[in-house]
C-alpha positions in Angstrom: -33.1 135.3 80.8 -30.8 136.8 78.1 -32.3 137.4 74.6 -29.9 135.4 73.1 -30.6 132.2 75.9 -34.4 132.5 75.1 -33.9 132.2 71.3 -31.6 129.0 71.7 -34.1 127.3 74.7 -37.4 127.5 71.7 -34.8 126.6 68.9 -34.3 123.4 71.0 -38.0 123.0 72.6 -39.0 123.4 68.9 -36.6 120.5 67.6 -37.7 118.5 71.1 -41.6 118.7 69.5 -41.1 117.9 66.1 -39.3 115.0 67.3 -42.5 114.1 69.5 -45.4 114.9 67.4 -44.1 114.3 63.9 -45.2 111.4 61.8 -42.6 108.1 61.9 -41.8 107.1 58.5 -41.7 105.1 56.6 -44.8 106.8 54.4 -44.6 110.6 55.6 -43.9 112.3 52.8 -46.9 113.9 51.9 -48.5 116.2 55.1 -51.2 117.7 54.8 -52.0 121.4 56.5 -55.7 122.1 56.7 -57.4 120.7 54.1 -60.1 119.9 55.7 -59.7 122.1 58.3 -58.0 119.9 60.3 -55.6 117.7 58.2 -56.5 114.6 56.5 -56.1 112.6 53.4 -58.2 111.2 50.9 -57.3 108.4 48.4 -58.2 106.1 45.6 -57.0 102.3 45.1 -57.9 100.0 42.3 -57.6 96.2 43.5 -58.1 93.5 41.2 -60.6 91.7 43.1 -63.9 91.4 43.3 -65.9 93.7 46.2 -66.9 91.1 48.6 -63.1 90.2 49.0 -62.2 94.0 49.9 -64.6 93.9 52.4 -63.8 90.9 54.0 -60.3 91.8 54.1 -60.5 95.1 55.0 -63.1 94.7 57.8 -60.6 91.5 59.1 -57.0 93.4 58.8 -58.8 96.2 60.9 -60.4 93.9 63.7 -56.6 92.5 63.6 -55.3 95.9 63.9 -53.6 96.4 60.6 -49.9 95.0 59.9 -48.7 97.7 62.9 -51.2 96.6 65.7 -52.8 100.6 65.9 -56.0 100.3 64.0 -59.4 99.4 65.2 -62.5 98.4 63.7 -65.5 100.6 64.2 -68.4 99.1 61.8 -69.7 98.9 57.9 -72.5 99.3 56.2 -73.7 97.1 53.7 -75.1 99.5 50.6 -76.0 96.9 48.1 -79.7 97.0 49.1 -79.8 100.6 47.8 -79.1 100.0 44.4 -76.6 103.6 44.3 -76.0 104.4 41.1 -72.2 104.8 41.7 -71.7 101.5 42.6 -71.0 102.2 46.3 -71.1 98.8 48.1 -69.7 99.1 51.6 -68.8 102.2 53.7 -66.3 100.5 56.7 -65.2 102.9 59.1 -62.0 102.4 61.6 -59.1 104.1 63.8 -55.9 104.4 63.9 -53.3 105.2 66.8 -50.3 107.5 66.5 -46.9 106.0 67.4 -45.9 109.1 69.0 -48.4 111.1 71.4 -51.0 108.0 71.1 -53.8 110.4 68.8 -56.3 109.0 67.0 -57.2 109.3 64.0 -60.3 108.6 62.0 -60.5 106.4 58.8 -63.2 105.7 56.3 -63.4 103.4 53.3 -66.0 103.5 50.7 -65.9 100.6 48.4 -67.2 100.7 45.1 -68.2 98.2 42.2 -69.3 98.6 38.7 -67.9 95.6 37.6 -66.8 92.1 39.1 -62.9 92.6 38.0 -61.6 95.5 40.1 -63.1 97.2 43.3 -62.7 100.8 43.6 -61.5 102.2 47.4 -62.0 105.7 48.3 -60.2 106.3 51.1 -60.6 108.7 53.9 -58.2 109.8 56.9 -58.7 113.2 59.5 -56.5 113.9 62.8 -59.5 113.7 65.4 -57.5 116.0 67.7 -58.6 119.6 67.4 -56.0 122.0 66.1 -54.4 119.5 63.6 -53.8 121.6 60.8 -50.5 119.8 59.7 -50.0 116.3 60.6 -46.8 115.8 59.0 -47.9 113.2 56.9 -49.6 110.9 59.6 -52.8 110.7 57.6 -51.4 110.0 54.2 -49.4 106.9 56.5 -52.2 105.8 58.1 -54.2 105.3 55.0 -50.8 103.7 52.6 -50.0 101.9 55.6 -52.7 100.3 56.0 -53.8 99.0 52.3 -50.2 97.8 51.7 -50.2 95.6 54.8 -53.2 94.3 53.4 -50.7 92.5 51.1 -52.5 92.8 47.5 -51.5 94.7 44.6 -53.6 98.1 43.9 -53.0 100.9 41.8 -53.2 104.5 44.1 -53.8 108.1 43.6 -54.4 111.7 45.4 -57.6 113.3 45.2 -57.0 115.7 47.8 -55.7 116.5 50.7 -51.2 115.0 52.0 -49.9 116.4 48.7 -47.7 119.1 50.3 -44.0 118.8 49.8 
């Protein structure tokens, strides 16, 4: 095959795999390339409500599989008896499934309370497939995805991880 052929069959094999593996917005602007050595995405939400809600809501909208049908709930752990000093409450642990490719990928949320006004989310997403160093966003969606199906107002920020632009 010509030079020239070659280059133009990977130009167009190349735009074929972005169109396959890449993330499908909405919610894909902010991939992450190897923070964690694989990719991932980690999270904070403030909801006004108390703990126990979170949970229960959580812990449901996962067993429903989420507002897109893709998620699956894996277990919790109740923390209360532990009495830890950050206020950690409930570690709840899920899955979600790409729409492209079908991967899986792992989340975790830690909830937190100090206080009986506002619980405190840490939120946790990695690309179980080996090799994913940039997920094109996929794990920033499948945590904001998630919480907003869960239909109640939160405040969000970064702490690490899917802020590449």
């Amino acid at each position: 095959m010509k030079p020239g052929k070659m280059l133009r069959l990977l130009e167009i094999l190349a735009l074929f795999s972005g169109a396959v593996y890449s993330c499908q917005p909405p919610d894909c602007e902010f991939p992450d390339c190897g923070t964690c050595g694989n990719a991932c995405c980690s999270l904070e939400f403030r909801f006004g409500v108390d703990v126990n809600t979170i949970n229960e809501t959580i812990s449901k909208s996962l067993k429903d599989g989420g507002a897109d049908k893709r998620y699956r709930y894996d277990g919790y752990s109740d923390m209360r008896k532990y009495k830890i000093p950050n206020g950690a409450k409930f570690l709840i642990q899920g899955q979600h499934e790409t729409l492209k490719m079908h991967y899986n990928d792992t989340l975790n949320f830690l909830l937190l309370a100090n206080t009986t006004n506002f619980t405190e989310v840490k939120a946790f997403s990695i690309s179980q497939i080996y090799g994913a160093y940039c997920d094109d966003g996929q794990n920033y969606k499948n945590i904001v995805g998630f919480v907003k199906g869960l239909s109640l107002d939160f405040e969000q920020k970064t702490v690490f991880g899917c802020t590449n632009k």
